[in-house]
PDB file of N, CA, C and O in Angstrom:
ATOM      1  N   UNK A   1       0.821  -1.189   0.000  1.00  0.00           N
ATOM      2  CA  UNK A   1       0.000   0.000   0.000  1.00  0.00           C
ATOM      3  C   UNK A   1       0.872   1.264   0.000  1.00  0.00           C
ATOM      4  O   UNK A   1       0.405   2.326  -0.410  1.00  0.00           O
ATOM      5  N   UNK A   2       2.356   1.150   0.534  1.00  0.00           N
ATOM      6  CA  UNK A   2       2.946   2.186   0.555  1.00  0.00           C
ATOM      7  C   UNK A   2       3.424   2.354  -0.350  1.00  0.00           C
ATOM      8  O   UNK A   2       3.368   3.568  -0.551  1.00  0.00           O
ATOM      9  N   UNK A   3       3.918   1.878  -1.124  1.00  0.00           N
ATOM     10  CA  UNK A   3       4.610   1.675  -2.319  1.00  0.00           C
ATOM     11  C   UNK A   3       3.712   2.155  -3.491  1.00  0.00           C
ATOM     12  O   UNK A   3       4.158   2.676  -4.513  1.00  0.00           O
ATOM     13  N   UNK A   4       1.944   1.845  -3.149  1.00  0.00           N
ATOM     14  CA  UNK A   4       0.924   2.699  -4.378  1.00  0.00           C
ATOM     15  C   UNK A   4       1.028   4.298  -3.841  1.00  0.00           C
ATOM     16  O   UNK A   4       1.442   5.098  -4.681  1.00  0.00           O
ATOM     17  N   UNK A   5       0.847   4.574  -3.142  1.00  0.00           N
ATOM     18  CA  UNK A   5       0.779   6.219  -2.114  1.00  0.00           C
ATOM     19  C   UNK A   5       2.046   6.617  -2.840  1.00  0.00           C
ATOM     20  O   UNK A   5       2.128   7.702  -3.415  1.00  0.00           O
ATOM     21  N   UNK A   6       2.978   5.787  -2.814  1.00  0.00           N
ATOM     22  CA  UNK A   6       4.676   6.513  -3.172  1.00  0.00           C
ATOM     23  C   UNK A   6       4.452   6.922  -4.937  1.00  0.00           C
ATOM     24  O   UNK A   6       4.775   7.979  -5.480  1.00  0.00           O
ATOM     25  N   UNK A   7       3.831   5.770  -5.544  1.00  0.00           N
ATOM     26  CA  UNK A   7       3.715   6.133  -6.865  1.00  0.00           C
ATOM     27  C   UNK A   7       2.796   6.895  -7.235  1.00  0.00           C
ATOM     28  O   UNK A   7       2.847   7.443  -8.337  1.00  0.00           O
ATOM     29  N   UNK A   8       1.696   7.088  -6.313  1.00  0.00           N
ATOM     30  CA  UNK A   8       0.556   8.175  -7.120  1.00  0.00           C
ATOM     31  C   UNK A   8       1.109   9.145  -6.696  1.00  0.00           C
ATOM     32  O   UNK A   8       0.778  10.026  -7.489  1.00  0.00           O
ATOM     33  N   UNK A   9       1.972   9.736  -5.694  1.00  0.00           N
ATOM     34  CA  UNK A   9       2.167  11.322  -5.331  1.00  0.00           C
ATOM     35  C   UNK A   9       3.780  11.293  -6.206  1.00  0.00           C
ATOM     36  O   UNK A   9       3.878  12.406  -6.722  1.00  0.00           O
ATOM     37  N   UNK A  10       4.581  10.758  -6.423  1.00  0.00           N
ATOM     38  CA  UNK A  10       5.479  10.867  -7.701  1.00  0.00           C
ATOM     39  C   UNK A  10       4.739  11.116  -8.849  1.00  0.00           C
ATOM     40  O   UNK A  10       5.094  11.968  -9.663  1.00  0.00           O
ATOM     41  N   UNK A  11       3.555  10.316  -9.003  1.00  0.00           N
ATOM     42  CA  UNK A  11       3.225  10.769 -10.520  1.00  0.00           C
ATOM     43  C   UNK A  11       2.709  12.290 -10.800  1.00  0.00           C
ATOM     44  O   UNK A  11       2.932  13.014 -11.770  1.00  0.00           O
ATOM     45  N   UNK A  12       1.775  12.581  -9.365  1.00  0.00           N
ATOM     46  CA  UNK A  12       1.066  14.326  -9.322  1.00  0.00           C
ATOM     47  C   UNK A  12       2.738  15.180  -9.053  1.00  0.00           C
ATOM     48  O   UNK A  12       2.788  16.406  -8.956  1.00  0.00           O
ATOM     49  N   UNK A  13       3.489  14.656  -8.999  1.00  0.00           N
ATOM     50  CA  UNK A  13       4.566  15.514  -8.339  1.00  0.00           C
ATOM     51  C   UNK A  13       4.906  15.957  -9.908  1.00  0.00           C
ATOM     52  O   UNK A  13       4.578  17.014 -10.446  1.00  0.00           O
ATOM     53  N   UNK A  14       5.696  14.794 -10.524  1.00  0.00           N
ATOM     54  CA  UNK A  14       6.156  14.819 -12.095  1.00  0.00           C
ATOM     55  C   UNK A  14       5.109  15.428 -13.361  1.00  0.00           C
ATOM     56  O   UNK A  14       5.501  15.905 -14.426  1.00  0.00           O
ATOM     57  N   UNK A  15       3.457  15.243 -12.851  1.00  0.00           N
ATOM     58  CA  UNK A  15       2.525  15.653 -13.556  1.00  0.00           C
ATOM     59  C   UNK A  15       2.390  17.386 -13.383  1.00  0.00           C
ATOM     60  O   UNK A  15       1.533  17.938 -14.073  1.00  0.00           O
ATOM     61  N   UNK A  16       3.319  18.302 -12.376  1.00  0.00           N
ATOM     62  CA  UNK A  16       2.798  19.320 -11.913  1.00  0.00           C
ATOM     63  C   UNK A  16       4.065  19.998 -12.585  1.00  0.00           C
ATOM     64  O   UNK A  16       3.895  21.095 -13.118  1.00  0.00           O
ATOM     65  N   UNK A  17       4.985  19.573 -12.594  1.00  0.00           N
ATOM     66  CA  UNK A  17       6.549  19.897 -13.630  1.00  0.00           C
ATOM     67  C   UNK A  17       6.178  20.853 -14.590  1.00  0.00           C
ATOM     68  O   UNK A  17       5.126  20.424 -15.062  1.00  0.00           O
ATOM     69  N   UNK A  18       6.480  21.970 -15.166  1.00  0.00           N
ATOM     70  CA  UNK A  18       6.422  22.775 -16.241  1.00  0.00           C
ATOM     71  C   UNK A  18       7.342  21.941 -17.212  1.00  0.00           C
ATOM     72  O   UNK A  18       8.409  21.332 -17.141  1.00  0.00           O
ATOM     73  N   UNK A  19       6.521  22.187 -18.017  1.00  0.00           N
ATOM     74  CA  UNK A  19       7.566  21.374 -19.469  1.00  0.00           C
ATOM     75  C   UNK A  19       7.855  22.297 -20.268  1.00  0.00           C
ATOM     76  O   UNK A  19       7.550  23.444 -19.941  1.00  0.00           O
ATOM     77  N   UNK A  20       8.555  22.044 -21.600  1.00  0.00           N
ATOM     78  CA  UNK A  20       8.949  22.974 -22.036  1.00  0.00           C
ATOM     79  C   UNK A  20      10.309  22.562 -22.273  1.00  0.00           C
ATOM     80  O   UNK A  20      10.718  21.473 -21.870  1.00  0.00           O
ATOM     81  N   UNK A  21      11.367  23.756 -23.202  1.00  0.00           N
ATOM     82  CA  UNK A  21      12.721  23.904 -23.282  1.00  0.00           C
ATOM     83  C   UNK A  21      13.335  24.846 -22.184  1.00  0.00           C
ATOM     84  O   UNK A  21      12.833  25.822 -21.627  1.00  0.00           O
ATOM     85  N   UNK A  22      14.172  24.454 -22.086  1.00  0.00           N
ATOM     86  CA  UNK A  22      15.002  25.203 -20.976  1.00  0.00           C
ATOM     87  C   UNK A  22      15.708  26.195 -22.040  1.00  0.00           C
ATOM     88  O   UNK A  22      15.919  25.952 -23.229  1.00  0.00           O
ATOM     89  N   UNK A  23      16.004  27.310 -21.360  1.00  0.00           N
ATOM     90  CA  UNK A  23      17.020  28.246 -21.951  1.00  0.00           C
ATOM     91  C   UNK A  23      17.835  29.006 -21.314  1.00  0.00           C
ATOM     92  O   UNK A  23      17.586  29.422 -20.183  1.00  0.00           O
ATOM     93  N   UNK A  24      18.553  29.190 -21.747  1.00  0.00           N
ATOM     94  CA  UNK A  24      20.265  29.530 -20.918  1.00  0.00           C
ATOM     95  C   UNK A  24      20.250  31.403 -20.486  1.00  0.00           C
ATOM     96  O   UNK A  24      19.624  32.257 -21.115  1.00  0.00           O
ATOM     97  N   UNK A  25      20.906  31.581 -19.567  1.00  0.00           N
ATOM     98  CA  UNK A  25      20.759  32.843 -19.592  1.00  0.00           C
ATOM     99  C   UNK A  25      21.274  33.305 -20.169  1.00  0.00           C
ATOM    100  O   UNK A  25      22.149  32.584 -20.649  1.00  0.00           O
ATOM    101  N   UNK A  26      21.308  34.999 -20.759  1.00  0.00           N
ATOM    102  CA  UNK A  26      21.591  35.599 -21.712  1.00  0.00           C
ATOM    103  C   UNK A  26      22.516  36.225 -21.423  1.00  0.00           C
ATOM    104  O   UNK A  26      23.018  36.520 -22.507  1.00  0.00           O
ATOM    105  N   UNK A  27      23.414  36.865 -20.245  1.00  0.00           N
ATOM    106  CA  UNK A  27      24.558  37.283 -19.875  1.00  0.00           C
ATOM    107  C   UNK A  27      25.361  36.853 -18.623  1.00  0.00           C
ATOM    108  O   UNK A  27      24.954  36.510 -17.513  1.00  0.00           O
ATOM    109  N   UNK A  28      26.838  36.987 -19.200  1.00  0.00           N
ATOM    110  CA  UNK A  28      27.784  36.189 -18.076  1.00  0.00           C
ATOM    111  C   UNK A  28      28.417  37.419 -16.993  1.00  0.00           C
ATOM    112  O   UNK A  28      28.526  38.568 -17.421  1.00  0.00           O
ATOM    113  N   UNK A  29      28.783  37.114 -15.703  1.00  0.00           N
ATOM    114  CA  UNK A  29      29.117  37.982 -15.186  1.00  0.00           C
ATOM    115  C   UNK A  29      31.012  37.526 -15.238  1.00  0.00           C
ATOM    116  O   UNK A  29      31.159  36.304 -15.207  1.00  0.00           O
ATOM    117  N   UNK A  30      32.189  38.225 -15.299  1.00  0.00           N
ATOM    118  CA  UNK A  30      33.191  37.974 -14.642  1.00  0.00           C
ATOM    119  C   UNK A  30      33.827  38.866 -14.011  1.00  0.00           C
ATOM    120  O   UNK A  30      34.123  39.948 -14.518  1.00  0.00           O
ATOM    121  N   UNK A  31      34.194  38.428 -12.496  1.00  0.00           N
ATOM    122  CA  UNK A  31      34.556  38.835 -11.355  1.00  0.00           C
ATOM    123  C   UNK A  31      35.803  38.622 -11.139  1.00  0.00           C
ATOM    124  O   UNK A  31      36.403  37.739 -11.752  1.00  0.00           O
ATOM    125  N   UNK A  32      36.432  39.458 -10.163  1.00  0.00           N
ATOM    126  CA  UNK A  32      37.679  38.585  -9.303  1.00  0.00           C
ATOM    127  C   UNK A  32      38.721  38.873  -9.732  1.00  0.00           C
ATOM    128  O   UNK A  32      38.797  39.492 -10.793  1.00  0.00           O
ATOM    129  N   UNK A  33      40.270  38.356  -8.742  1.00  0.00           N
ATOM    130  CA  UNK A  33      41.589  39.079  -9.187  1.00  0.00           C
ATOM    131  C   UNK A  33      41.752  38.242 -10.166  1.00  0.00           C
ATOM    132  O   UNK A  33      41.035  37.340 -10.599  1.00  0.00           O
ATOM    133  N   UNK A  34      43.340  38.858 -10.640  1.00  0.00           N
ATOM    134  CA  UNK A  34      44.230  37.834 -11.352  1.00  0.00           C
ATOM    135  C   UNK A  34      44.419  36.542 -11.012  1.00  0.00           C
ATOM    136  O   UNK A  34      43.817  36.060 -10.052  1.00  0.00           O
ATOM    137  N   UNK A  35      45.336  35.781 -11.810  1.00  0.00           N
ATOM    138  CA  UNK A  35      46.086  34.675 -11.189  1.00  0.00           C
ATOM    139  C   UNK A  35      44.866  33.463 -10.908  1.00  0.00           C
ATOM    140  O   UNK A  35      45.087  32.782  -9.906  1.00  0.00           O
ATOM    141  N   UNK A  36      43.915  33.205 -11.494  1.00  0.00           N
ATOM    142  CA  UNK A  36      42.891  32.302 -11.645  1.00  0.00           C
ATOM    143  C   UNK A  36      42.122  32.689 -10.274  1.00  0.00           C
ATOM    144  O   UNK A  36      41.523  31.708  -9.834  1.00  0.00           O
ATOM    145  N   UNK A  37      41.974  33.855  -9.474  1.00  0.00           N
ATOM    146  CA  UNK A  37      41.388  34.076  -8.396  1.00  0.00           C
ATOM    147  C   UNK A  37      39.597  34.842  -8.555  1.00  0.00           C
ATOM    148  O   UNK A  37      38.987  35.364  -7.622  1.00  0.00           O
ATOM    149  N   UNK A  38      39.087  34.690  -9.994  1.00  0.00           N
ATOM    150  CA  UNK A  38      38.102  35.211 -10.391  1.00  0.00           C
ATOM    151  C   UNK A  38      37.110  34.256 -10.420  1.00  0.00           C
ATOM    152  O   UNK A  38      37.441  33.164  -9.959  1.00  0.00           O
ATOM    153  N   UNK A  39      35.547  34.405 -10.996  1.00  0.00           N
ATOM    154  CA  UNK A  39      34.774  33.815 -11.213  1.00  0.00           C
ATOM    155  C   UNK A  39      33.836  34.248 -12.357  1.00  0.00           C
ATOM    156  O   UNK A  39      33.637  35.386 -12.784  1.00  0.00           O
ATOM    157  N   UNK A  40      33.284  33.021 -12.771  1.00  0.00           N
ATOM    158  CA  UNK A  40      32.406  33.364 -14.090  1.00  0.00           C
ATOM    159  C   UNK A  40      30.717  32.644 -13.560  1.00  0.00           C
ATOM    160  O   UNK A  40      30.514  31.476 -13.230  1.00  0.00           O
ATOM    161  N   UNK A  41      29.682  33.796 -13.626  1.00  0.00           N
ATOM    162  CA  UNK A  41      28.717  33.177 -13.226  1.00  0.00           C
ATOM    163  C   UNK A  41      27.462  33.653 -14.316  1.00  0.00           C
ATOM    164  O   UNK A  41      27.065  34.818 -14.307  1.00  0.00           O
ATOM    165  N   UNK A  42      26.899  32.654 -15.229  1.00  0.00           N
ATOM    166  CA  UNK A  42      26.266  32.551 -16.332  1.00  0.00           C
ATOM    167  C   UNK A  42      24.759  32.916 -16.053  1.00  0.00           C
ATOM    168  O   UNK A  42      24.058  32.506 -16.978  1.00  0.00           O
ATOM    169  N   UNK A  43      24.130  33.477 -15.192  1.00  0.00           N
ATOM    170  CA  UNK A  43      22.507  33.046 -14.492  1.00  0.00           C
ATOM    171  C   UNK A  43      22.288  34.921 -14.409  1.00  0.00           C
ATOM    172  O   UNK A  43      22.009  35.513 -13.366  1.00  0.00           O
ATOM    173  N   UNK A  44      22.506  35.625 -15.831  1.00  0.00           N
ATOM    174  CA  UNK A  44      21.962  36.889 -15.750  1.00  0.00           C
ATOM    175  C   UNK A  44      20.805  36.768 -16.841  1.00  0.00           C
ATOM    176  O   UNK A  44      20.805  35.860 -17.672  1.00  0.00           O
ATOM    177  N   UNK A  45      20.173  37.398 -16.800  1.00  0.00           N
ATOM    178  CA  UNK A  45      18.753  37.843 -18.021  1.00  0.00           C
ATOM    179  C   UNK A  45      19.052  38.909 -18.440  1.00  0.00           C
ATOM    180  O   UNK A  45      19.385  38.948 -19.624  1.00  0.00           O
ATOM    181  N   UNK A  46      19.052  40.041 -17.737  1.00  0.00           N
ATOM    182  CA  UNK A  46      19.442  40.987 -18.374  1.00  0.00           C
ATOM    183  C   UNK A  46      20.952  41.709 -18.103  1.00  0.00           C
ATOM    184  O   UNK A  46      21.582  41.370 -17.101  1.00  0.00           O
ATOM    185  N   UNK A  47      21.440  42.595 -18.921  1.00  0.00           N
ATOM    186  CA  UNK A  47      22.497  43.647 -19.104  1.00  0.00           C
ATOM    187  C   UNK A  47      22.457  44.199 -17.468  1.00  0.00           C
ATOM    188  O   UNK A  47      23.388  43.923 -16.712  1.00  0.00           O
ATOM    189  N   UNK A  48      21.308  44.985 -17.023  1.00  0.00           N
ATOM    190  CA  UNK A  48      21.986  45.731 -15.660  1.00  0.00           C
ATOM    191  C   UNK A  48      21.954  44.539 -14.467  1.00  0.00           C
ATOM    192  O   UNK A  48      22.907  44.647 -13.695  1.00  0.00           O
ATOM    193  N   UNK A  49      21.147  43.553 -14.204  1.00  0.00           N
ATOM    194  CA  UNK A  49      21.540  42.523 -13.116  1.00  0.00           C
ATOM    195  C   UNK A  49      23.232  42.096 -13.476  1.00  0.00           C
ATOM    196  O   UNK A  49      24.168  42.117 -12.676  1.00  0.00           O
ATOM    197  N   UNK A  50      23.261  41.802 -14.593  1.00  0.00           N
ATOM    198  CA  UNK A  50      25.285  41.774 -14.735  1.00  0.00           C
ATOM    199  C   UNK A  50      25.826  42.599 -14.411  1.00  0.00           C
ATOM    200  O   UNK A  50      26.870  42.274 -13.845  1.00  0.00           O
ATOM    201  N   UNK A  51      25.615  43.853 -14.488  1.00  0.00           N
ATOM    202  CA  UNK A  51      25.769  45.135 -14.385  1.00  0.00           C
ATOM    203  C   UNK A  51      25.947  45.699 -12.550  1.00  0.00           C
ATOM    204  O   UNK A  51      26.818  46.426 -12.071  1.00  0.00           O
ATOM    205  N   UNK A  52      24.799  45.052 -11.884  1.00  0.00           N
ATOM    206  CA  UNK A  52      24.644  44.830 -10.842  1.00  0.00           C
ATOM    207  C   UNK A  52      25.580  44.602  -9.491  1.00  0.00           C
ATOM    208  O   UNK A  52      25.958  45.148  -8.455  1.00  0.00           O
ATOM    209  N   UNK A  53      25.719  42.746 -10.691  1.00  0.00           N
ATOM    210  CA  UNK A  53      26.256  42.077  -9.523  1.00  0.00           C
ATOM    211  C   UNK A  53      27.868  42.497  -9.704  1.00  0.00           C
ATOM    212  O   UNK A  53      28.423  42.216  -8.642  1.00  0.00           O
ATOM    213  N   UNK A  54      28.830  43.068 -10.658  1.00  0.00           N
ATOM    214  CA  UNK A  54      30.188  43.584 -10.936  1.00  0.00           C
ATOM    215  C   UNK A  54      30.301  44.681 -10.521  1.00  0.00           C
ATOM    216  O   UNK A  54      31.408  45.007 -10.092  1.00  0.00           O
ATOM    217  N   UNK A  55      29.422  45.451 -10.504  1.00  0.00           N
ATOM    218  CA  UNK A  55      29.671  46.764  -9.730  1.00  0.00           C
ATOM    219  C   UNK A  55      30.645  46.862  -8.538  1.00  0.00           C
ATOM    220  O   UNK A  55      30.264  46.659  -7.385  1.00  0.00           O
ATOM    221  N   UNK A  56      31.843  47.160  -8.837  1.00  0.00           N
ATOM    222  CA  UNK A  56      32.562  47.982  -7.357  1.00  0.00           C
ATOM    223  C   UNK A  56      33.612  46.538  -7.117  1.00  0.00           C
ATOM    224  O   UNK A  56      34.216  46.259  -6.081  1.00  0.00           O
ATOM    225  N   UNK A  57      33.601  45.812  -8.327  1.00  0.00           N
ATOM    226  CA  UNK A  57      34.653  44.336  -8.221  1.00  0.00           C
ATOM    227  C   UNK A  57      35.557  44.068  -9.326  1.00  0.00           C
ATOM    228  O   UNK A  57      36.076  43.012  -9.687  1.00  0.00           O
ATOM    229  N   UNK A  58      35.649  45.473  -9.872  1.00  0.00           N
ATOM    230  CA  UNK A  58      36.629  45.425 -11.251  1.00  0.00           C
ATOM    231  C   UNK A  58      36.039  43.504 -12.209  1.00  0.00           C
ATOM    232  O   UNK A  58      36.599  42.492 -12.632  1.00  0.00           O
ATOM    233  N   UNK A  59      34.936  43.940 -12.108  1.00  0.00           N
ATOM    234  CA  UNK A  59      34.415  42.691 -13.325  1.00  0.00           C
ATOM    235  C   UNK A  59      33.853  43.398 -14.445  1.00  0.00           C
ATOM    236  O   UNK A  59      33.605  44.604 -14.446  1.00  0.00           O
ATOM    237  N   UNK A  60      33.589  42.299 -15.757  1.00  0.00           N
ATOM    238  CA  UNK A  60      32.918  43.188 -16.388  1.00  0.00           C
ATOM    239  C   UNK A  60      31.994  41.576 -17.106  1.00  0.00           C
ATOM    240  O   UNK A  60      32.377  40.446 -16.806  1.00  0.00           O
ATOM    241  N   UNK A  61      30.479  41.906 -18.287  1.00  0.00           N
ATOM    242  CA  UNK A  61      29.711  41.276 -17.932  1.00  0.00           C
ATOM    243  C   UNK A  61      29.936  41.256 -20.207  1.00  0.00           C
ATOM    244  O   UNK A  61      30.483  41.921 -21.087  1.00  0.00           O
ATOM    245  N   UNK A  62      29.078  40.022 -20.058  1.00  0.00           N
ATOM    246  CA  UNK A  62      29.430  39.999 -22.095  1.00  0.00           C
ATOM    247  C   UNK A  62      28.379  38.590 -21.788  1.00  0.00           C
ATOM    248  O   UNK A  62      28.025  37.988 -20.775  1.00  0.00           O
ATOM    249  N   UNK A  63      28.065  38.433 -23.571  1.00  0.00           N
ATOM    250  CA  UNK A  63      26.931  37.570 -23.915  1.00  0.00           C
ATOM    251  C   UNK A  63      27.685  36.665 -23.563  1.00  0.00           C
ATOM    252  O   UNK A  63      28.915  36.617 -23.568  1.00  0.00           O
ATOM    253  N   UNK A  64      26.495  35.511 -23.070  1.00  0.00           N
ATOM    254  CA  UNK A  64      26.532  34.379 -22.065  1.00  0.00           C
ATOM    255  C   UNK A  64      27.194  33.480 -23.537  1.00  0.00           C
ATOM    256  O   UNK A  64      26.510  33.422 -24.559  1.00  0.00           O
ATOM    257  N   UNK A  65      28.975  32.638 -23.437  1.00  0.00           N
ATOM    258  CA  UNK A  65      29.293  32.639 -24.832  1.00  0.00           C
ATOM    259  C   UNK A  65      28.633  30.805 -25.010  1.00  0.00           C
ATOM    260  O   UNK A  65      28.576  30.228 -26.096  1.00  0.00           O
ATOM    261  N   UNK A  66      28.221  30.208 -23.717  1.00  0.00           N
ATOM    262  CA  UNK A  66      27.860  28.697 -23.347  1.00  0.00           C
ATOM    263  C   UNK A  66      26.085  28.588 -23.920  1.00  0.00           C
ATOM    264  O   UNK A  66      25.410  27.559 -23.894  1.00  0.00           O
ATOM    265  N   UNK A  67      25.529  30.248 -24.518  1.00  0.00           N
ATOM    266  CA  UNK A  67      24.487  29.655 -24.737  1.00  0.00           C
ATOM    267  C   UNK A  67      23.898  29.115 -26.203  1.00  0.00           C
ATOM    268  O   UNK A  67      23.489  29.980 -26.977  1.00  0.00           O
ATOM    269  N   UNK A  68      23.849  27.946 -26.543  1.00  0.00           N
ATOM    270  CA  UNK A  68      23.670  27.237 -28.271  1.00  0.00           C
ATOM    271  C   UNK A  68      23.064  28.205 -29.293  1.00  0.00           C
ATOM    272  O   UNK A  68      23.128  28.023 -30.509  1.00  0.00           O
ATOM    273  N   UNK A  69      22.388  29.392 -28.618  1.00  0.00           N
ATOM    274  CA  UNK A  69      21.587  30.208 -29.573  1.00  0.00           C
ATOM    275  C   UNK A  69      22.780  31.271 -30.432  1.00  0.00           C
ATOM    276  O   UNK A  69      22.660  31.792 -31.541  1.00  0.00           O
ATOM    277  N   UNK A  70      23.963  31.350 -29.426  1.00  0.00           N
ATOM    278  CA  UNK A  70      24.992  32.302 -29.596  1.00  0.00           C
ATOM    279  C   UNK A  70      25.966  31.398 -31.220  1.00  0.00           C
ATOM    280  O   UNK A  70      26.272  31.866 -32.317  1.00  0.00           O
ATOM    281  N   UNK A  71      26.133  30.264 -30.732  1.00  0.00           N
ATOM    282  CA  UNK A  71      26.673  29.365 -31.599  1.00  0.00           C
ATOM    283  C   UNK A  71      26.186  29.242 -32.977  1.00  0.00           C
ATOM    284  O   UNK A  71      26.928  28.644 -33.756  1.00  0.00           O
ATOM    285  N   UNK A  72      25.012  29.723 -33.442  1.00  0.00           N
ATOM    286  CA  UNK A  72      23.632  29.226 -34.598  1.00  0.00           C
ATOM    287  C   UNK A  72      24.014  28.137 -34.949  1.00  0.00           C
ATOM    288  O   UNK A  72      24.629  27.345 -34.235  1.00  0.00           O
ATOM    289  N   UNK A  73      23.646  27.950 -36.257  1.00  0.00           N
ATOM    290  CA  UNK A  73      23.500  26.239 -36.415  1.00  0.00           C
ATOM    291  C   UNK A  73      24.535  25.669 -37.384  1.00  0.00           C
ATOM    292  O   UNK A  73      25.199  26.240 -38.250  1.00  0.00           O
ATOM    293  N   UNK A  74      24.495  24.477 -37.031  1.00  0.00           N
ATOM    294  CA  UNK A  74      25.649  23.270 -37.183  1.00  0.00           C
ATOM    295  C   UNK A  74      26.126  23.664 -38.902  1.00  0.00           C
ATOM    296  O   UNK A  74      25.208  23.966 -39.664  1.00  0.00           O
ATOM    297  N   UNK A  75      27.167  23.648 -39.293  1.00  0.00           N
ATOM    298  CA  UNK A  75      27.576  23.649 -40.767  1.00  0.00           C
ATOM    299  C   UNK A  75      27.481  23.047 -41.109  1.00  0.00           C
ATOM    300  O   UNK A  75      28.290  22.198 -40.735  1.00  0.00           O
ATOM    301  N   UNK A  76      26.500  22.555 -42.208  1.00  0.00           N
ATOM    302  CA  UNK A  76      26.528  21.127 -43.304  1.00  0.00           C
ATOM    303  C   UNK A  76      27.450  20.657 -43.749  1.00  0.00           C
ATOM    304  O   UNK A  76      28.178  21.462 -44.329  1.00  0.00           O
ATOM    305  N   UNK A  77      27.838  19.446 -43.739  1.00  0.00           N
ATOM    306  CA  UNK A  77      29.106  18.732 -44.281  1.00  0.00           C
ATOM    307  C   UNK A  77      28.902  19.336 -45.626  1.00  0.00           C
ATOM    308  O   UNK A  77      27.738  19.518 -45.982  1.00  0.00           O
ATOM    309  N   UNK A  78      29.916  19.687 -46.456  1.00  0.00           N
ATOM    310  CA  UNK A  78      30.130  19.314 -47.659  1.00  0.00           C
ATOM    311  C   UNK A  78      30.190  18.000 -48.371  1.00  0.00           C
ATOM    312  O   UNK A  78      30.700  16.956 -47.963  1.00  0.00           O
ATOM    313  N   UNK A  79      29.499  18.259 -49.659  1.00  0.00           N
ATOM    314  CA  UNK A  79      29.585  17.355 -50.867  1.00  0.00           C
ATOM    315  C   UNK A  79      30.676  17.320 -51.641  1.00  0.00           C
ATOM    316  O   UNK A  79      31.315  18.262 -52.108  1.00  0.00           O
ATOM    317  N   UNK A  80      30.899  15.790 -51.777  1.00  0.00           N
ATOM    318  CA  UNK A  80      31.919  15.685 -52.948  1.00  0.00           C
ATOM    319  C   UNK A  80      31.821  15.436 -54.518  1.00  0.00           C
ATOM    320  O   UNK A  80      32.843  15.406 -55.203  1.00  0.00           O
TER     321      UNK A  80
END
């Protein structure tokens, strides 16, 4: 009986999920000193939240370069 309870509230759990494509955020922040002592954090939407979070940390903020939309699409092999 526990084991049905476990599967019907997994299924309303997984049934309540937004579906859809995921999409990447649109700007990267980078922070931090020299000498590999910086950080890169990808989870901006817009220009001033990048803008935001670098303020007053000598960072500066540029299109997110990890997101596939930035890349466009695959080059067709050539024909011989």
């Amino acid at each position: 009986m526990r084991g049905f309870l476990f599967a019907v509230a997994a299924t309303i759990v997984l049934a309540m999920m937004p579906g859809g494509k995921a999409e990447a955020a649109a700007f990267c922040a980078y922070a931090g000193g020299p000498a590999g002592g910086g950080y890169e954090s990808c989870g901006f939407y817009t220009w001033q939240q990048c803008l935001d979070t670098v303020r007053g940390s000598g960072g500066f903020c540029m299109v997110n370069p990890h997101d596939p939309a930035v890349w466009g699409s695959a080059v067709a092999p050539r024909r011989r």
